[in-house]
C-alpha positions in Angstrom: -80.7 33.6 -44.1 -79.4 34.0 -40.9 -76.4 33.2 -39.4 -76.7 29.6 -37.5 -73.8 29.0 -34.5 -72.6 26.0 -33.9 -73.1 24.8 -30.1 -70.3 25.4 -28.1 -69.4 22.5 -25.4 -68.2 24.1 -22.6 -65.3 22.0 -21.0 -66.4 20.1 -17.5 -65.3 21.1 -14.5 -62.7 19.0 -13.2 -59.9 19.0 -10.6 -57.1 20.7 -11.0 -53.0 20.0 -9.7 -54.2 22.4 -6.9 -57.2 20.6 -5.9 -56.4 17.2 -6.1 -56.2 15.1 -2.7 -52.5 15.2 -1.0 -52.3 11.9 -1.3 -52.2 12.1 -5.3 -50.0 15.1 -5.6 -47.4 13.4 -3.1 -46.7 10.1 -5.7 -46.8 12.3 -8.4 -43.4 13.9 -6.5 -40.6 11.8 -8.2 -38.3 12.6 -5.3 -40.5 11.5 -3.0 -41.4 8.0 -4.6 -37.2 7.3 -5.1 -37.2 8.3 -1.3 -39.6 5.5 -1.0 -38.2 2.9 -3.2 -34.8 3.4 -1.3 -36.3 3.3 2.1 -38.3 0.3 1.1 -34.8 -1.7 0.0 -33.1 -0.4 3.1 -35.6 -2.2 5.1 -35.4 -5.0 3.1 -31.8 -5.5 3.4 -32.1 -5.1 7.4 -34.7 -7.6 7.7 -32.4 -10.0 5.7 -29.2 -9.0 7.6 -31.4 -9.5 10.8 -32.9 -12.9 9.7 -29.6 -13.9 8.2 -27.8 -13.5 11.7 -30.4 -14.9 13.5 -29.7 -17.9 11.5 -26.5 -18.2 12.0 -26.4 -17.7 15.7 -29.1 -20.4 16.1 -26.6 -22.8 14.2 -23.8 -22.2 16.1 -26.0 -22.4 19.2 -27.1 -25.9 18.2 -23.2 -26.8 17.5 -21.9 -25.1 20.7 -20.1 -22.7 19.2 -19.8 -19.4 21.2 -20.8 -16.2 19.2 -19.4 -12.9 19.8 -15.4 -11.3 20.5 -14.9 -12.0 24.0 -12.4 -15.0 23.0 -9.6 -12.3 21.8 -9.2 -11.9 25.7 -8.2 -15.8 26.0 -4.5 -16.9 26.2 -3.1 -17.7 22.5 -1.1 -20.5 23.8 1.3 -20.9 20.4 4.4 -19.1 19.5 5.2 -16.3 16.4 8.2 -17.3 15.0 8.8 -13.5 13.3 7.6 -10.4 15.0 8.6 -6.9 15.4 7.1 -6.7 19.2 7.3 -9.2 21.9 5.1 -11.9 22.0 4.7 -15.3 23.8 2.4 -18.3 24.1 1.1 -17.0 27.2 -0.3 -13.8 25.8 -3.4 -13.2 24.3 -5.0 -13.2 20.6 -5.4 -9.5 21.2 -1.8 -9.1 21.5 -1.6 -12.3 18.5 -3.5 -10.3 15.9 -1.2 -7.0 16.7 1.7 -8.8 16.0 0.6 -10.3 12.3 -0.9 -6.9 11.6 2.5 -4.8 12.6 3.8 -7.5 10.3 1.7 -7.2 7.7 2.3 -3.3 7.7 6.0 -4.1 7.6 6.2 -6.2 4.3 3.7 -3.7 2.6 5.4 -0.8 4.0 8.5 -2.3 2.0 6.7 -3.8 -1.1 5.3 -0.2 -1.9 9.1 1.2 -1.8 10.7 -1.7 -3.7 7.7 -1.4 -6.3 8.0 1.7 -6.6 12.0 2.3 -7.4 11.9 -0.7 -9.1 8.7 0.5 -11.3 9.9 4.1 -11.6 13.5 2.4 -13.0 11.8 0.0 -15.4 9.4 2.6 -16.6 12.0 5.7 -17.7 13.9 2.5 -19.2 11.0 1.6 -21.2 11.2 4.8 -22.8 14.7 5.5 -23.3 16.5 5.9 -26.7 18.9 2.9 -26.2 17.3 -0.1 -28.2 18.8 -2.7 -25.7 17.7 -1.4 -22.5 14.4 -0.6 -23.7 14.0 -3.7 -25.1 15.2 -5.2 -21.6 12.4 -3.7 -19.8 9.9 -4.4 -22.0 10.7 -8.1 -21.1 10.6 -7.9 -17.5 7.3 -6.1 -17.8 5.9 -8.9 -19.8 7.4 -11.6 -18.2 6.4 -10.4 -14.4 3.1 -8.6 -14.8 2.0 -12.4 -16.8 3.2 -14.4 -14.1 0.1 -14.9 -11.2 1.9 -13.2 -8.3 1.0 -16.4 -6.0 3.8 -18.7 -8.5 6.1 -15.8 -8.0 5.9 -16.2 -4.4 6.4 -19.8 -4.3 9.2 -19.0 -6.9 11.5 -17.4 -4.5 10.8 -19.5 -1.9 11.9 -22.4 -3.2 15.4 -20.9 -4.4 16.3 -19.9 -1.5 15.3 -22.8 0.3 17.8 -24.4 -1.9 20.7 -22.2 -0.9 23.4 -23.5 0.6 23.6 -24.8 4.9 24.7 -21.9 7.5 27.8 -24.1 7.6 28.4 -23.7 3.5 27.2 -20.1 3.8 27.8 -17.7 0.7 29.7 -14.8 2.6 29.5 -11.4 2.0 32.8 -10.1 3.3 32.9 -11.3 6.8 29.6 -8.9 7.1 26.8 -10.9 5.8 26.1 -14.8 5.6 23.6 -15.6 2.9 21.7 -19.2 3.5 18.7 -21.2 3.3 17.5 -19.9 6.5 17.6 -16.1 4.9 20.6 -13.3 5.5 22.3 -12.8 8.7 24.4 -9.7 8.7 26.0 -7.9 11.4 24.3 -4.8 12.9 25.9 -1.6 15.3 26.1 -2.7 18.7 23.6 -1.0 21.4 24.9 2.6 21.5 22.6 5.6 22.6 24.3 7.6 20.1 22.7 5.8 17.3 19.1 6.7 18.3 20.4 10.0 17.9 21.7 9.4 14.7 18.1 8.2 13.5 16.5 11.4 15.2 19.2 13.2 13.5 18.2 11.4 9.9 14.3 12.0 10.3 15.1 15.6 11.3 16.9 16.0 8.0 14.2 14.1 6.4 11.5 16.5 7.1 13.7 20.0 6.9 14.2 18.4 3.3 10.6 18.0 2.7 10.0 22.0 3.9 12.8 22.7 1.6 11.7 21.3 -1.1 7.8 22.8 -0.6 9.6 26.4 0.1 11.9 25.9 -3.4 8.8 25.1 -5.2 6.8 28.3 -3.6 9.8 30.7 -4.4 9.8 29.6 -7.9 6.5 30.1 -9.1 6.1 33.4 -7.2 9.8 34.8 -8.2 10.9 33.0 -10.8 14.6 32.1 -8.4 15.8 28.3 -8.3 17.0 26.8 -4.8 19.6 23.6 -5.0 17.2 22.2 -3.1 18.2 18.8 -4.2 22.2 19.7 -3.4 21.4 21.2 0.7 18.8 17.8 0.9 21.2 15.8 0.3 24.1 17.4 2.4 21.1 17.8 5.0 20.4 14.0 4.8 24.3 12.9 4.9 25.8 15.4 7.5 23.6 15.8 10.2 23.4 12.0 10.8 26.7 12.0 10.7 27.6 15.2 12.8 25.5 13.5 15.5 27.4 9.9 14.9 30.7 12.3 15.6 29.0 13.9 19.1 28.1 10.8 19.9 31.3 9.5 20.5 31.6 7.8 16.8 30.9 4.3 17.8 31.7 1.7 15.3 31.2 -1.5 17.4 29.3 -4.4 15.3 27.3 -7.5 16.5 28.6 -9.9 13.8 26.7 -13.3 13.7 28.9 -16.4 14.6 28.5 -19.6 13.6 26.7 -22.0 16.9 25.8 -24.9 16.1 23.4 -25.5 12.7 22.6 -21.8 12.8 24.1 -18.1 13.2 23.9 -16.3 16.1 23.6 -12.5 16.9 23.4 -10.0 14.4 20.1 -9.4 12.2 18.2 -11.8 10.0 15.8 -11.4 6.9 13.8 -14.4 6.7 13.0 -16.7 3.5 9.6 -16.3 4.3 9.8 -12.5 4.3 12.0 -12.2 1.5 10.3 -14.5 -0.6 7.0 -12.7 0.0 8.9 -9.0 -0.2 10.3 -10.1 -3.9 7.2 -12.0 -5.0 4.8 -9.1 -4.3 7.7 -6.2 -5.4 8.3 -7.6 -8.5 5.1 -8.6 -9.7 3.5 -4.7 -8.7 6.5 -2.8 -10.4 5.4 -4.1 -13.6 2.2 -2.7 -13.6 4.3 0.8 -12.3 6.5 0.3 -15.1 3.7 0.8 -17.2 1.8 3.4 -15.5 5.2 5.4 -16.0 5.7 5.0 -19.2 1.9 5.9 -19.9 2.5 9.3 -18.1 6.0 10.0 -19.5 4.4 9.5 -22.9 1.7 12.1 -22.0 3.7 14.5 -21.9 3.7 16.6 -25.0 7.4 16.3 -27.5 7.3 20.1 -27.8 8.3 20.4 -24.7 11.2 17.7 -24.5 12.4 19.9 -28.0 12.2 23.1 -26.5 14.2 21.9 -23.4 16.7 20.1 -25.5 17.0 23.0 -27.8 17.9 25.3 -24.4 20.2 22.7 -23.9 19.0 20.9 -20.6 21.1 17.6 -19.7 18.4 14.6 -19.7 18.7 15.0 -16.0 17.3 18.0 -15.9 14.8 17.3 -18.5 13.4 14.4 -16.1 13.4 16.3 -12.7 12.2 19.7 -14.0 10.0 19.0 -16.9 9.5 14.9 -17.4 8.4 13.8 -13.5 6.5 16.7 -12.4 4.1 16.6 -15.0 4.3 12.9 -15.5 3.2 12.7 -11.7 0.0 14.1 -12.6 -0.8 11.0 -14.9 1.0 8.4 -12.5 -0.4 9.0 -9.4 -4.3 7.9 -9.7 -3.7 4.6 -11.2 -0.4 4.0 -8.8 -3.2 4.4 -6.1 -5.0 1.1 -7.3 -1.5 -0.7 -7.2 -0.5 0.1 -4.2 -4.1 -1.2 -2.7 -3.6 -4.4 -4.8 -0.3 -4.7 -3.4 -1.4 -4.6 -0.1 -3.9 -7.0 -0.4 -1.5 -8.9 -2.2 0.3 -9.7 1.2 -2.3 -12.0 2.2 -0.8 -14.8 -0.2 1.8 -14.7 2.9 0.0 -18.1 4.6 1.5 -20.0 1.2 5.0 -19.2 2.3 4.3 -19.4 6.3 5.2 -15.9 7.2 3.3 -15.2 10.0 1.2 -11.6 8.6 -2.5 -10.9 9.8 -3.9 -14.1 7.1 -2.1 -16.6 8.9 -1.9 -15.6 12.4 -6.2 -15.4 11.7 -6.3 -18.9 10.4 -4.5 -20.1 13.5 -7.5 -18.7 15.8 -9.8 -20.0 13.8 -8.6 -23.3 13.9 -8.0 -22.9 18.0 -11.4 -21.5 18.4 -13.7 -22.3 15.8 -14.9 -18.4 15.5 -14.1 -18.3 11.9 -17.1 -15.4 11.0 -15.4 -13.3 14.1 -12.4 -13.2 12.9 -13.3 -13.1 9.3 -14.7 -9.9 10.3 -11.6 -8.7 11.7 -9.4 -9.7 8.9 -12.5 -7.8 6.0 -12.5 -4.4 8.6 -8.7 -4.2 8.6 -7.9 -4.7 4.7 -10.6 -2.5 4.6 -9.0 0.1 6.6 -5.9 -0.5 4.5 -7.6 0.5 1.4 -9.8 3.5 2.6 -6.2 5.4 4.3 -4.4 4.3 1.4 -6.3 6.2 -1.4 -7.1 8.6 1.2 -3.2 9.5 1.1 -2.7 9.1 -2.2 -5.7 11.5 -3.1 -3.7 14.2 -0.6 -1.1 13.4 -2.9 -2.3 13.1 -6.0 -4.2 17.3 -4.9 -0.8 18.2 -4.0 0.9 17.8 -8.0 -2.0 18.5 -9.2 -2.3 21.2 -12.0 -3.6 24.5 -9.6 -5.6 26.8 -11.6 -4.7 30.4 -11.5 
């Protein structure tokens, strides 16, 4: 019997990757259909910006409302009761917005440094062996970090609304006059030798900062230790006061005096400013307090033993071992609060201190261009937030852990 073979089918001819249409091949690319999905949603979103704007300008067009910045060029025609550059009713909103933004600047330029002594104290505190002051700052970190920041603000301001009259001032040794229209306390007369006392303190300021980096350098390379801390201080103590002395030591003071319902000469801290400063400082040094005490508590106990065994005083332990590395930790998240607190400073229209928020709700209401200078107030927060993390990233790269 002979052998019978079963049919073979031979397999059809068909097309393969390579001879497929381009077409076919090109959305089989999964690159190139996500290119396509994204380029399709970018035109999406232009057409609705596009058809949203065109909405809006017909509207205001129907309500007579001019569109566009060329208003910022128009006389402001109201006053700024607080500013750090000159300004009157006959200059423009240009100039207007400059002013609340230099003040804006001002009181978050002091809300990060008061929030962050005030955060650093509280956190080491948190952590320490007493009972009592541990126990202390525990309490002020629950009782400010719980507390909406806008209360705290309002808070403030009313106490010291209800200090006493300029003419039942609290003094402060013939120097300073604490009332319910803020402190008034005396200040050097005009001298030229105090502008070179303040070159002579930002000189010291930045030869401390190059000491400090070169320190830092020689000990890692050469294992030698600098008093840098020691010559920074004696850096930042006599050389404003060996250019006070060549100066001709001038010691004149513009005291305030008593005129009237109010004080006269000398310098003034607002209640507006001081209740926004304190409502701001306070509530962000709680959250510090705990980002301090997370990246104190990070650090590992054999190390604390081993310095305590070689018999390091505690402050030792915190400058050499304790902050350095804690810093690592700290400084990411302490990014984050010093952006909130920043933002935070907007809450200043509650209070009536005249910052970027409420100098922008005046021109609104004068104008009517509320998108405009909505706009300008969203760019510059904006701004505030992108240089703000971009320093603090520099920073955070700098005590960073550097691989070898």
């Amino acid at each position: 019997m002979s052998d019978i073979k079963a049919p073979t089918i031979a397999p059809q001819a068909g097309k393969t990757g390579a001879d497929a249409p381009l077409w076919f091949r090109l959305m089989g690319s999964q690159s190139l259909r996500a290119a396509c999905y994204q380029l399709l949603l970018g035109v999406l979103i232009v057409y609705f910006s596009y058809w949203l704007y065109a909405n809006v300008e017909a509207n205001l067009r129907t309500q007579n409302i001019a569109t566009g910045f060329g208003f910022l060029g128009n006389i402001a025609r109201f006053e700024i009761g607080e500013k750090l550059i000159d300004f009157t009713a006959r200059d423009n909103y240009y100039r207007a917005l400059a002013t609340g933004l230099l003040n804006t600047l001002y009181v978050t330029g002091w809300g990060i440094v008061l929030a962050t002594l005030l955060g650093f104290a509280v956190g080491i505190a948190r952590v320490s062996a007493n009972g009592l002051l541990a126990y202390l700052a525990s309490g002020y970190i629950e009782l400010m970090r719980n507390i909406p920041v806008i209360l705290q603000v309002i808070f403030w301001s009313v106490l010291i609304r209800n200090l006493p009259s300029p003419r039942d001032a609290i003094t402060l040794g013939d120097l300073a006059f604490l009332t319910n229209r803020g402190l008034t306390f005396a200040l050097p007369a005009a001298h030229t030798g105090w502008r070179w006392c303040a070159l002579a303190l930002l000189t010291a300021l930045i030869a401390s900062l190059a000491l400090a980096a070169f320190g830092r350098r020689l000990r890692e390379r050469r294992g030698h230790t600098l008093p840098t801390g020691m010559l920074s201080a004696t850096l930042i103590v006599g050389l404003p006061l060996l250019a006070w002395w060549l100066s001709g030591a001038p010691h004149q003071l513009n005291r305030p005096v008593l005129q009237g319902f109010n004080f006269q000469g000398g310098g003034i801290i607002s209640p507006e400013f001081t209740a926004l400063l304190l409502g701001i400082a306070l509530y962000s040094s709680a959250f510090i307090a705990e980002i301090v005490r997370s990246g104190i508590q990070s650090i590992p106990k054999g190390q604390l033993e081993a310095a305590n065994a070689l018999s390091l005083s505690r402050w030792q332990i915190l400058s050499h071992i304790i902050i350095p590395q804690a810093l690592r930790v700290i400084v990411p998240p302490l990014t984050s609060q010093f952006v909130s607190l920043s933002k935070n400073s907007s809450i200043a229209v509650v209070v009536g201190y005249p910052d970027l928020t409420n100098i922008s709700n005046t021109l609104m209401n004068q104008t009517g261009q509320a998108l405009e200078v909505i706009a300008i107030m969203m760019v510059v927060y904006l701004t505030f937030s992108l240089l703000m993390s971009l320093l603090m990233n520099v920073f955070n790269r700098i005590v960073a852990i550097k691989e070898r």
